[in-house]
C-alpha positions in Angstrom: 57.4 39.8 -68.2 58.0 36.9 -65.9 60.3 38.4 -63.2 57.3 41.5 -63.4 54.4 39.0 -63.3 55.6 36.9 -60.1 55.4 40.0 -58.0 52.3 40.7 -58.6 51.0 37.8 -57.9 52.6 37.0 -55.0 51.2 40.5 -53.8 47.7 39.0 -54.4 47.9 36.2 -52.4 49.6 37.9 -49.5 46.3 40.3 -49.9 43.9 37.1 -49.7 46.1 36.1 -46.5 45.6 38.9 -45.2 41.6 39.6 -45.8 41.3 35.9 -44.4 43.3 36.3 -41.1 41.1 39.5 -40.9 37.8 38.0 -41.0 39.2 35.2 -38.8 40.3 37.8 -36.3 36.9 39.1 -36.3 34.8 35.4 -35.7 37.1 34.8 -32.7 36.3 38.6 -31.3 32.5 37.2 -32.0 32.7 34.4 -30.3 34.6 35.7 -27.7 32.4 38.1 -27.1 29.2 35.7 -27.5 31.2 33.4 -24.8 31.1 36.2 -22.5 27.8 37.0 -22.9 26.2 33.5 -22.5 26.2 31.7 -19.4 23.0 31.5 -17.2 22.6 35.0 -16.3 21.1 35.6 -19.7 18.7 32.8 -20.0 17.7 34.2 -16.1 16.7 37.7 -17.7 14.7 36.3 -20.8 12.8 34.8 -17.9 13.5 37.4 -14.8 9.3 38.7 -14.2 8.4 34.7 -13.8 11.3 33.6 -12.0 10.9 36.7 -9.8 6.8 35.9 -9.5 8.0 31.6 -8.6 4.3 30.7 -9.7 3.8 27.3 -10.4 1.4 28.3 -13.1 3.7 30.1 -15.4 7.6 29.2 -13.7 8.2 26.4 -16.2 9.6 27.6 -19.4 12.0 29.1 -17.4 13.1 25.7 -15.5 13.0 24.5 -18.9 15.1 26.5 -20.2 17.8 26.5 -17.5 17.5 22.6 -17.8 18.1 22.5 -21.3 21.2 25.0 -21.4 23.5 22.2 -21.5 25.6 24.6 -18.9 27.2 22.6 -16.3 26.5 25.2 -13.6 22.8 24.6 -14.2 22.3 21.9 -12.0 24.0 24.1 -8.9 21.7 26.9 -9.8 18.2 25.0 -10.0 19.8 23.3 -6.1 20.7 27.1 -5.2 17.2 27.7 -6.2 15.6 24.6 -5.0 17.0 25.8 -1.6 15.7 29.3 -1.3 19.2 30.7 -1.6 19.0 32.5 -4.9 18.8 36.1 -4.7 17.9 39.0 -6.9 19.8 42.3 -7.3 17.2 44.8 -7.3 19.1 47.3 -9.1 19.7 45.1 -12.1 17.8 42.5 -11.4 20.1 39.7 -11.7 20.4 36.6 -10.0 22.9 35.4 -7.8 23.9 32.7 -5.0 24.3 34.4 -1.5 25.8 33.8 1.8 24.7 35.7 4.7 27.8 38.0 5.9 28.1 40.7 9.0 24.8 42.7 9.6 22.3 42.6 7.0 24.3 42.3 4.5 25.1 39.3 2.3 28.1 38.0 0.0 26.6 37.5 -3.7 28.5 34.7 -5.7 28.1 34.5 -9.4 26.7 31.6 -11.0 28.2 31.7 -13.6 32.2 32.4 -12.9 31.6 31.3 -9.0 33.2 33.8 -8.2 31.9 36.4 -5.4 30.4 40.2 -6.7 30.8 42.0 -3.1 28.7 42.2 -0.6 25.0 43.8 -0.4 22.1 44.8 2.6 19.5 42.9 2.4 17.3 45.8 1.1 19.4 46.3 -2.0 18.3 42.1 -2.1 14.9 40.3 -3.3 15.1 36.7 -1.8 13.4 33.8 -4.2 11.1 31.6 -1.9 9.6 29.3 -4.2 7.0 27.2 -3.1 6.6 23.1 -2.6 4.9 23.5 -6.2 7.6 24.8 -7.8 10.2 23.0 -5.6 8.7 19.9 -7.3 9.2 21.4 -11.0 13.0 22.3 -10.1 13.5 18.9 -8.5 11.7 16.9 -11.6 14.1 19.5 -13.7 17.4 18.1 -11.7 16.5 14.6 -12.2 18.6 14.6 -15.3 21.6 16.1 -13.3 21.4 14.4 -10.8 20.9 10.2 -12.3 24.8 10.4 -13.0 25.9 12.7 -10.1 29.0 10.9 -8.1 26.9 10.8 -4.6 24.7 8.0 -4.6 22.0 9.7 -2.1 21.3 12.0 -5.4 21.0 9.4 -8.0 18.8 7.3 -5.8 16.8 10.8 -4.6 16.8 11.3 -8.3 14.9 7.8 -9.2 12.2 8.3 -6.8 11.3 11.5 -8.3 10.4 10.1 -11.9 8.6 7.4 -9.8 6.5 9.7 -8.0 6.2 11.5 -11.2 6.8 10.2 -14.3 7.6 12.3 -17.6 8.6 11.0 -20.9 11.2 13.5 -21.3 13.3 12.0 -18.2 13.4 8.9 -20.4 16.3 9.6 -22.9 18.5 10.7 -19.7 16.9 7.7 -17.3 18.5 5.3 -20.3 21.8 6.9 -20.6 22.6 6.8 -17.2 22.3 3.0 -16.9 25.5 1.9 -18.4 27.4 4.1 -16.1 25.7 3.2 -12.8 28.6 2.1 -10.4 25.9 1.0 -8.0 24.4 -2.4 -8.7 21.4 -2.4 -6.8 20.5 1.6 -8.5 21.8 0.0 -11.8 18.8 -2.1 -11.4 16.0 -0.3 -10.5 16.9 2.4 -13.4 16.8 -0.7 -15.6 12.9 -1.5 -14.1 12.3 2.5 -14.1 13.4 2.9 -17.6 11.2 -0.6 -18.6 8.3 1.6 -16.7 8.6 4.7 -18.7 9.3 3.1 -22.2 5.7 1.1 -21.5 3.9 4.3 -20.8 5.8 7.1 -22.8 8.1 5.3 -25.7 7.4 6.9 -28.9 8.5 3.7 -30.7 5.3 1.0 -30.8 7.6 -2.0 -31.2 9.9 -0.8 -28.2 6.9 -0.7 -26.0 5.7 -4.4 -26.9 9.2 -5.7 -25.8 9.2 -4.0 -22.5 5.8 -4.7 -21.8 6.4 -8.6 -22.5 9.5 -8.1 -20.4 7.1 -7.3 -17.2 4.7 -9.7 -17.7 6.3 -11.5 -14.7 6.2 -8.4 -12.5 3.3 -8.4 -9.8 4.6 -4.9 -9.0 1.9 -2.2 -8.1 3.5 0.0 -10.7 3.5 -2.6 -13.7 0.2 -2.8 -13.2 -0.1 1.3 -12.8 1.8 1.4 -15.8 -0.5 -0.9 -18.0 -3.5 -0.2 -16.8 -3.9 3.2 -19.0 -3.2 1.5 -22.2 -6.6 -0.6 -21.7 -8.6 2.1 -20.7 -11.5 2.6 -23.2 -13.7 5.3 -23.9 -17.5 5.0 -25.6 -18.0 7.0 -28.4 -20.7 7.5 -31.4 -20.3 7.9 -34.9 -22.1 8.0 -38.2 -19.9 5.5 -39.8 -17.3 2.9 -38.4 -13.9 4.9 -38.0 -11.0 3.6 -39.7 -8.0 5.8 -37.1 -9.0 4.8 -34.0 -7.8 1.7 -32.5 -11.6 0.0 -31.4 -12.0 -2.2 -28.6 -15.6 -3.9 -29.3 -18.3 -2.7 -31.4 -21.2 -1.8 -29.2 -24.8 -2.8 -30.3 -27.7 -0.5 -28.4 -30.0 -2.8 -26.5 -27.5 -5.4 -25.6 -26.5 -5.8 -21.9 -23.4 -3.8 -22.7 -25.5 -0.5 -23.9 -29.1 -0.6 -23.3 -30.9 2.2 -26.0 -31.4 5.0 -23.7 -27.6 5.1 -22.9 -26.7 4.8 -26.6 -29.3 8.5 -27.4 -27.5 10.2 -24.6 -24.4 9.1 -26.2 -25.6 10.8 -29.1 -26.5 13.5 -27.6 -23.2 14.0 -25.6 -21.7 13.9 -28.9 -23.9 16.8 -30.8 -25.8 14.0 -33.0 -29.4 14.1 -31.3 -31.4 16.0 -29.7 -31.4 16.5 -26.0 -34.5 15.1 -24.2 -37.0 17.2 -22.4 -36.3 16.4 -18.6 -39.1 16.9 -15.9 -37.2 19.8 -14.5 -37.6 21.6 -17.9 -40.9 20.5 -18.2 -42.0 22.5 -15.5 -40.0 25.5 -16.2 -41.4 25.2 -19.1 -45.0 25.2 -17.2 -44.1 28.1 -15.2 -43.3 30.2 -18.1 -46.1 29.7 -19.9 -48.9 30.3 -17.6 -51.7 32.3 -18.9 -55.3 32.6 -17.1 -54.2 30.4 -15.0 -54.3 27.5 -17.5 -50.5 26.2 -18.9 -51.6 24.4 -22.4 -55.8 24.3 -21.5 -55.0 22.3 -18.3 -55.8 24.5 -15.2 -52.7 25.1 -12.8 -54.2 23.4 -9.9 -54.9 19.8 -12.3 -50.5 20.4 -12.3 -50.0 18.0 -9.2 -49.0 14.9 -11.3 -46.7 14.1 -13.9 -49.3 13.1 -16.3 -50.8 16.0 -16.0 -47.6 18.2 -16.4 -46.6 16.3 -19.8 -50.6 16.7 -21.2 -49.9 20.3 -20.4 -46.3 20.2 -22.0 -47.7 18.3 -25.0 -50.0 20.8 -25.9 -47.6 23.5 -25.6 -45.1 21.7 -27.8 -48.1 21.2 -30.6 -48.4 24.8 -30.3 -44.8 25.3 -31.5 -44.2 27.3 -27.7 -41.6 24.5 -26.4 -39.6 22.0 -27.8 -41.1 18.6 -28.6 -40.9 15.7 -26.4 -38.5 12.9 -27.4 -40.8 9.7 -27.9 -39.3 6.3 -28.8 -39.4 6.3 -32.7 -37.3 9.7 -32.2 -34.8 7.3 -30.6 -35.1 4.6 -33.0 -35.2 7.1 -35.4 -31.6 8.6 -34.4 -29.9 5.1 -33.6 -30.5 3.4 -36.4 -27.7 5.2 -38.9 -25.4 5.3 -36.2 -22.6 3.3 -34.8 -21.2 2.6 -31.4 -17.9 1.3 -30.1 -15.7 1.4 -27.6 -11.5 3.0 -28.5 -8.4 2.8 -26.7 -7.0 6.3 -25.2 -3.4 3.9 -26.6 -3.8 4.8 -30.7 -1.5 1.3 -31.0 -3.8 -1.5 -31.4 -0.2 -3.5 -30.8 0.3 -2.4 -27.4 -3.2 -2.4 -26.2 -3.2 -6.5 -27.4 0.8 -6.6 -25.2 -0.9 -4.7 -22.5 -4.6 -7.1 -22.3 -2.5 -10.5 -22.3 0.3 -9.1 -19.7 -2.4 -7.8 -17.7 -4.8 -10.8 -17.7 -1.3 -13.4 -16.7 -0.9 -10.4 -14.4 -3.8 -10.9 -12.7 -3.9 -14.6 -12.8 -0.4 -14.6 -10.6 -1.9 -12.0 -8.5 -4.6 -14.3 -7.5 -2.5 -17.4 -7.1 0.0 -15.0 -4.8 -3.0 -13.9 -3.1 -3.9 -17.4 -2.3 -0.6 -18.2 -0.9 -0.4 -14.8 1.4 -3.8 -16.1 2.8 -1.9 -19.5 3.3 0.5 -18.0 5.2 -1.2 -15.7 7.2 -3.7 -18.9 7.9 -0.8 -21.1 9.3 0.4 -17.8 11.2 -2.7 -17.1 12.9 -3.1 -21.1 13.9 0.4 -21.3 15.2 -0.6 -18.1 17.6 -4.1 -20.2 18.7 -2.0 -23.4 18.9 0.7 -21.8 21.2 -2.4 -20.0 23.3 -3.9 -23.3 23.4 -1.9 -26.1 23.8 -1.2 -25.7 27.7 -5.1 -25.6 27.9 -5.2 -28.9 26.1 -3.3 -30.5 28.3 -5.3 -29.5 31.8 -8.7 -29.9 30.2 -7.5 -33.2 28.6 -5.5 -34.8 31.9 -7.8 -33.2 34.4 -10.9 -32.0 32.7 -10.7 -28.7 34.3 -12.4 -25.9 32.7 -9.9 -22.9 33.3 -11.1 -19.5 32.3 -8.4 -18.4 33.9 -6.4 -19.7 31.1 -6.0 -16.3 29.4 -4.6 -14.6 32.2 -1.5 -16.8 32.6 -1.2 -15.5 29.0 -1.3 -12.4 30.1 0.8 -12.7 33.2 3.9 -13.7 30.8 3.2 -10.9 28.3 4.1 -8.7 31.7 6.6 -10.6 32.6 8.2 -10.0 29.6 8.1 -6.3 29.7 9.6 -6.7 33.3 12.4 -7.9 32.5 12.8 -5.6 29.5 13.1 -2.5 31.7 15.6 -4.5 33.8 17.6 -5.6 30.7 17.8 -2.7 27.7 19.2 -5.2 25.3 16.1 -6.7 23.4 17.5 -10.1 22.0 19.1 -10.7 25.6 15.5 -9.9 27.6 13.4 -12.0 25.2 15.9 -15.2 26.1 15.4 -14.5 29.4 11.6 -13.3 29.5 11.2 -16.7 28.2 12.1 -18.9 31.3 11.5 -16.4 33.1 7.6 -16.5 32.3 7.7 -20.6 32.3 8.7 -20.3 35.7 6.3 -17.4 36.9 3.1 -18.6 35.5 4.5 -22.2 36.7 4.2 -21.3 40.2 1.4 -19.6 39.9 -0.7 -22.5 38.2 0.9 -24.7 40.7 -0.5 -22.3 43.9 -3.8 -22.4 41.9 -4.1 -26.3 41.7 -2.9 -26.9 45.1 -5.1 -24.5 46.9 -8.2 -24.0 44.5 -8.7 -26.5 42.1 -8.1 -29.9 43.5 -10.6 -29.2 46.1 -13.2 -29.2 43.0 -12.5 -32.5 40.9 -15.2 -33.7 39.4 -17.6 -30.4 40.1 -17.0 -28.5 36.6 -19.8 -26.1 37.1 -17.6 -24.6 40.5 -14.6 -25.3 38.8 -15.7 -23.2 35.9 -17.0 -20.3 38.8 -13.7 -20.4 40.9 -11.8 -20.1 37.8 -13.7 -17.1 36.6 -13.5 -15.5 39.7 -9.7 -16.0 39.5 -9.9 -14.3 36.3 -11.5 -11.7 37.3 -8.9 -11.1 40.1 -5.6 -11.4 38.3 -7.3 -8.9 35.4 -7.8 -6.3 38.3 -4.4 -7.2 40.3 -2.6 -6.5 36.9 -4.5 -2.9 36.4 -3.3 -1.8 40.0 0.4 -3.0 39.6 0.3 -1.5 36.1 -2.1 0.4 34.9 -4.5 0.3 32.4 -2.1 1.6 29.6 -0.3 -1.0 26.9 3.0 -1.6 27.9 5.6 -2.3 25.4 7.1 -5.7 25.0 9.7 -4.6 22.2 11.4 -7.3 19.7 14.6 -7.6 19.0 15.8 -5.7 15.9 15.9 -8.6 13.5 12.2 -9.2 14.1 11.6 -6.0 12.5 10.2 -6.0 9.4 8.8 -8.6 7.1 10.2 -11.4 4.6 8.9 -10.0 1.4 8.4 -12.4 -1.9 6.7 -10.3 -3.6 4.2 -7.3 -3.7 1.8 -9.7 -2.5 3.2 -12.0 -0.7 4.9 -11.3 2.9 5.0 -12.1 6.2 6.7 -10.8 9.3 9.2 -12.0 11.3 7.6 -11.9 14.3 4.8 -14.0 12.9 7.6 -16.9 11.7 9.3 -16.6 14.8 6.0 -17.6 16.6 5.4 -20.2 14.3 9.0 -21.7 14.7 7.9 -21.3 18.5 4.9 -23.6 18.1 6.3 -26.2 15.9 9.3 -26.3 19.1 6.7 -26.4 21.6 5.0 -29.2 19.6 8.4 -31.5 18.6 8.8 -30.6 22.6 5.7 -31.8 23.6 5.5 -35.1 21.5 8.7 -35.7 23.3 7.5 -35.2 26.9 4.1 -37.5 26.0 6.5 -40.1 24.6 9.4 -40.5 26.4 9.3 -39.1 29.5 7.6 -40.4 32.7 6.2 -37.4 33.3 4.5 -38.1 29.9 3.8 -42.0 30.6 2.0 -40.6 33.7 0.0 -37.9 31.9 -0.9 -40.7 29.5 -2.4 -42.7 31.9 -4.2 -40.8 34.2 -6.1 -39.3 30.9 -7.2 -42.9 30.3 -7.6 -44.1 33.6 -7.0 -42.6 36.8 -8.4 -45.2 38.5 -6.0 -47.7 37.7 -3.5 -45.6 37.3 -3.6 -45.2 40.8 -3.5 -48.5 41.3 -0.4 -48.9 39.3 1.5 -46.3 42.1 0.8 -43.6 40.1 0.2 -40.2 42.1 -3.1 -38.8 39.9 -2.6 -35.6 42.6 1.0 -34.7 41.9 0.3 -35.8 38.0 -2.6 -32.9 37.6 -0.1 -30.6 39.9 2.7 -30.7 37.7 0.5 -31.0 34.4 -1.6 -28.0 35.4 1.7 -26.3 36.1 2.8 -27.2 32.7 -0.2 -25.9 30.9 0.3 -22.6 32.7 3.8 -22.3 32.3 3.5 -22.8 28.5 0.4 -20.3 28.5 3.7 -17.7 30.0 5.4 -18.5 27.2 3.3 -17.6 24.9 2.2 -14.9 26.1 5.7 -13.5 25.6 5.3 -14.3 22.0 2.1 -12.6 21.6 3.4 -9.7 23.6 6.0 -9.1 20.9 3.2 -8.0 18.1 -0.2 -7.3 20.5 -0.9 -4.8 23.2 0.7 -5.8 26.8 -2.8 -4.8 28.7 -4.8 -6.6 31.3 -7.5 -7.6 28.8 -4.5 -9.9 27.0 -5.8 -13.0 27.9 -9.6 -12.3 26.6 -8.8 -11.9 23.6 -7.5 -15.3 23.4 -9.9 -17.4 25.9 -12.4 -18.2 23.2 -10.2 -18.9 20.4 -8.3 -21.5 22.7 -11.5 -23.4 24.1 -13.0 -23.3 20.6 -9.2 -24.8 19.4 -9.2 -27.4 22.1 -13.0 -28.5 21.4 -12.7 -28.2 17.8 -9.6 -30.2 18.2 -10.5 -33.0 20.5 -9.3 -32.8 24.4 -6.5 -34.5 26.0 -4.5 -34.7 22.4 -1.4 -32.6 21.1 -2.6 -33.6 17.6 -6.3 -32.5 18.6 -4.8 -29.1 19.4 -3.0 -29.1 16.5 -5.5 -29.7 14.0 -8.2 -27.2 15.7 -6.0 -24.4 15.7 -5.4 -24.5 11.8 -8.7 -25.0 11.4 -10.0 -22.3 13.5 -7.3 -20.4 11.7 -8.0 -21.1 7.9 -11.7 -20.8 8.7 -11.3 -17.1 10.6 -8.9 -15.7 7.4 -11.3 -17.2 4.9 -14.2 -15.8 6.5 -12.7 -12.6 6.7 -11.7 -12.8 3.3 -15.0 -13.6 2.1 -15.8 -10.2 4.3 -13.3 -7.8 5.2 -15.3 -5.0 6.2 -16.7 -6.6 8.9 -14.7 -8.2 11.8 -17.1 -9.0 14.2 -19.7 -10.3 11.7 -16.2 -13.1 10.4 -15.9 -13.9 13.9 -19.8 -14.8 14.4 -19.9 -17.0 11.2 -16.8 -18.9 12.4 -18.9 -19.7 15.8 -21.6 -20.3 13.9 -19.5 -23.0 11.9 -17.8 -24.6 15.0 -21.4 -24.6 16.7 -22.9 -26.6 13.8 -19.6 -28.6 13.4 -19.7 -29.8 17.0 -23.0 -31.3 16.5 -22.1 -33.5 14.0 -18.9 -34.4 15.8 -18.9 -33.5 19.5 -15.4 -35.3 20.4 -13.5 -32.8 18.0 -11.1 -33.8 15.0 -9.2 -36.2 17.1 -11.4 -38.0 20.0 -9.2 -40.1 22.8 -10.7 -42.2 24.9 -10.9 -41.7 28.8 -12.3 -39.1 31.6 -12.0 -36.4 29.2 -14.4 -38.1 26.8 -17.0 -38.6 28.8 -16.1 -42.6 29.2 
């Protein structure tokens, strides 16, 4: 029995060997065959009428699903795509890359293998245009592709397509592609990005808390983008108080935040009263229901008020014709057993609270930042009037000249400047010479001007003031003819360009710290020259008394020659620095004239310090103003004259008063 019984079963299990390498045989021939089958050309002909159509209204379940496939030659396809390069056989109506080949006729590459199907005309061919709508639904699609692509051109091309627009589904891939960011500066903006989108799109409540607290301290534009909708509230009515919906503030009708009438049409919006009778459909109601010339026993011509017209309507509404009019027990009436209050579109009552506090120290920084960029661009707009000024303080205080031909010396070096530049390309090398270059011009020139013009009117201001203006008048027109009357470009230097940034509300530019490191030289300079020069002792002296100055050997001549000089040459100078950031016209100087008398006035004449202290109070005064009014220039820059009008009253010798010619003594 045994030696028969151990065949058999050892035929039994060679039969269940069998039946199972069978039906093994058979699930790889399956999945072979499903292998060969799958690939994108069959998700492409689930889809082929819409992807054919490329409408933005009805493309994306297809980009959806071609995004989803998990196949690595997705991403090439949708860029295939992206680039109106994808191609449709019109016999079959499959899709494929193509390159264009002899003729009309075109090389078709499979997506799939990548490998190339032969070449077809271009009539056998339907090419796939897609629009910039749908361009921006395949390029949202890549996103995911392209965060952890090796160039970094993609990944960062990729970023500022979920900034532009945001989705919550680009979150999950926007996290996993942190860790494996090569690039440090990428590495953190995906970390801010991915902060961003778990605020606004997280499903988690907790999660969304902890990155909100984590941006508390970003003044960002898009922090505050991304917060803002969780605050947003909505008034609604109810019968009773509901217990699902996260409620900002109970609303109490006839307070100052809901008076009654807008709590009844907040009923009405929501179906729970009755709409009220307007006068529009009081007198379609009128005009339907004329009869014998009489609407409701009033005649039609009595119709020419509104009294009249509601009498009218009354009595049709009594008759049961119209609907009644809404009187003010009917709106008591309907308040009273409701409720009204103000929800959150957020349902988490958590994050709205994260949201309120970030938003409020938000906003509290913003202002304080605020603060400080008006600061800054305060002290940057005094350090311009300083530098336009300070050459003026010195001939009106030494020689108390009134030169209203101050802003064309300004002007003069602002040309001299661009000069030079078409002489000399390189911009860094021009400005170091434009520099000296427009000391020395506008030098000369003042000198010419005080030797031949003004000395001959010492002590007449009124002809000083009209041989000046004259002179002004001259030089404007002499620059138009050499010129023209089209802005010439002074250009910076490249690392002027741009601005230092501290935040997204604080920045300056460089030109505007450049100036001001320009000013505070020119003043360190000056302070020297008064101090420690002859040149200054002299100045000094002849401001106090010339008289006995002249006694003392003193030359008061040569002193106002060479100070007037001076004045002008530094008036060159800046006129290069304000060339750098203002128009190079001949109206230049006018539009600095006023602001540097006002500064020297304001200041006190004859003083460095005097010109100091006007021009960053000229300056504070002109940002707040136009702070305080930003719509209107013109109407900032009459207050501030206004200011200095009423503030010279009360002190005429400016901030800092000297004694001598220049004060009157």
């Amino acid at each position: 029995m045994i030696i028969r019984l151990a065949p058999k079963r050892h035929s039994g299990f060679n039969y269940m060997l069998r039946l199972f390498l069978a039906g093994f045989a058979i699930l790889c021939a399956c999945l072979t065959a499903n292998a060969q089958e799958g690939g994108l050309q069959p998700i492409l002909q689930n889809h082929q009428e819409i992807i054919a159509k490329s409408s933005r209204k009805t493309i994306k379940p297809a980009i959806d699903a071609i995004a989803t496939s998990g196949l690595p030659q997705a991403q090439a396809m949708l860029e295939t795509w992206a680039a109106k390069n994808m191609w449709m056989r019109k016999t079959d109506g499959q899709f494929f890359a193509a390159e264009k080949a002899e003729g009309r006729s075109y090389i078709l590459t499979d997506f799939d293998t990548g490998e190339s199907v032969g070449a077809y005309e271009k009539s056998n061919l339907k090419q796939l245009k897609p629009n910039s709508g749908v361009r921006a639904m395949i390029a949202t699609a890549l996103v995911q592709f392209q965060l952890s692509d090796p160039d970094r051109a993609k990944r960062l091309a990729a970023l500022q397509s979920i900034q532009r627009d945001p989705e919550g589904a680009l979150l999950e891939p926007l996290r996993a592609s942190i860790d494996g960011e090569p690039d440090a500066d990428l590495k953190v903006q995906k970390h801010r990005l991915e902060r961003l989108l778990t605020i606004g799109y997280d499903e988690d409540s907790a999660a969304r808390v902890a990155a909100i607290e984590e941006m508390t301290d970003d003044l960002g534009v898009d922090v505050r983008a991304a917060l803002n909708p969780l605050v947003v509230t909505k008034r609604q009515a109810a019968v009773e108080q509901p217990v699902d919906l996260n409620v900002a503030k109970m609303l109490i009708p006839g307070s100052t935040a809901l008076s009654r009438d807008d709590a009844y049409d907040l009923l009405v919006a929501n179906n729970l009263a009755t709409p009220r009778v307007t006068s529009n459909d009081i007198r379609n109601a009128l005009a339907g229901n004329i009869n014998g010339g009489r609407v409701g026993g009033v005649p039609v011509a009595q119709l020419d008020n509104a009294a009249a017209r509601t009498r009218a309507y009354a009595a049709l509404a009594e008759a049961g014709t119209v609907p009644a009019l809404i009187t003010q027990a009917d709106i008591d009436a309907a308040l009273d057993p409701h409720v009204f209050f103000e929800t959150y579109a957020e349902p988490s009552p958590e994050v709205t609270t994260a949201a309120q506090q970030a938003l409020e120290r938000i906003e509290l920084k913003v202002g304080l930042n605020q603060t400080l960029d008006l600061t800054l661009d305060a002290i940057s707009l005094a350090s311009i009037y300083f530098l336009a000024a300070i050459g003026l303080a010195i001939t009106f205080g030494v020689m108390g000249v009134i030169n209203m031909a101050h802003g064309e010396f300004i002007m003069m070096g602002a040309y001299t400047g661009y000069v030079v530049q078409q002489f000399i390309p390189d911009h860094t090398l021009s400005i170091i010479i434009a520099v000296p270059m427009a000391f020395a011009v506008t030098f000369a020139m003042g000198v010419a001007m005080e030797r031949l013009v003004i000395r001959w009117l010492y002590a007449r201001p009124l002809e000083t003031l009209l041989a000046t203006f004259g002179i002004s008048i001259a030089l404007q027109q002499l620059a138009k003819n050499i010129f023209g009357t089209q802005a010439r470009p002074l250009t910076a230097p490249g690392w002027l360009d741009g601005a230092w940034v501290l935040n997204d509300v604080v920045s300056i530019s460089y030109i505007r710290i450049a100036i001001f490191v320009l000013a505070l030289i020119f003043l360190l300079l000056f302070l020297n020259i008064t101090n420690r020069t002859r040149l200054g002792l002299e100045m000094r002296a002849v401001t106090q008394n010339p008289r006995m100055a002249g006694s003392m050997g003193i030359n008061p001549g040569r002193v106002n020659m060479l100070t007037f000089g001076l004045g002008s040459g530094i008036a060159g100078i800046a006129g290069v620095a304000i060339g750098l950031f203002a128009k190079v016209t001949s109206d230049l100087g006018n539009d600095y004239i006023v602001q540097s008398f006002m500064t020297v006035v304001v200041g006190g004449v004859g003083n460095i310090w005097g010109a100091l202290a006007g021009a960053g109070m000229i300056g504070f005064l002109q940002k707040g103003i136009e702070w305080m009014n930003p719509s209107n220039t013109l109407a900032a820059q009459t207050y501030m004259i206004i200011f200095i009008i009423i503030f010279i009253q009360f002190r005429p010798r400016g901030i800092i008063a000297l004694k001598g010619r220049a004060a009157g003594d």
